[in-house]
N, C-alpha and C positions, 0 to 999 in steps of 0.2 A: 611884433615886439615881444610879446610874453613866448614866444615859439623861439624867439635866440635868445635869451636868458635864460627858459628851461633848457633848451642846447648846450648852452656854453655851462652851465650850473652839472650838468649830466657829462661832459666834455672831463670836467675839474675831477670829480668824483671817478670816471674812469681811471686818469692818470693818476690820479691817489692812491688806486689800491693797486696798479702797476708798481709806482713807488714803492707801496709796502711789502707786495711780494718778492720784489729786486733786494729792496735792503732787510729781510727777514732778520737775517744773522747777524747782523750788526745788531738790529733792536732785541732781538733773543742775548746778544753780549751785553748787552748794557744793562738789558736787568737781571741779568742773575750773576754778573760781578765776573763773566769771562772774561780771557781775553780777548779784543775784538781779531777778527777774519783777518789775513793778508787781503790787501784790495787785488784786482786781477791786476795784469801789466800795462792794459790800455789805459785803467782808470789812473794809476800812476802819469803818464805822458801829456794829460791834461788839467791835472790837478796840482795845485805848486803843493800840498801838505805831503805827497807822498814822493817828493822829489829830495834826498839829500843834501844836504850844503856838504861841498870840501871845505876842508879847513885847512 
């Protein structure tokens, strides 16, 4: 049991700093008042924020 907690606790913290080094440029935009990245065109296709409404 303490052998899959430290696993899965080591698991988390991997995908963390994937996270962090994927969205660098966003968090480098936010704190120094850029403006943020274009997102790529995949993340667009899956995400409704980068999808336009017609009007």
């Amino acid at each position: 049991m303490k052998n899959t907690i430290r696993t899965l606790i080591n698991c988390c913290f991997i995908m963390l700093g994937i996270f962090l080094i994927i969205h660098r440029r966003v968090f480098s935009a936010l704190i120094t008042g850029e403006p943020m990245p274009e997102p790529p065109e995949w993340h667009k296709k899956f995400l409704c924020c980068g999808k336009k409404e017609e009007t």
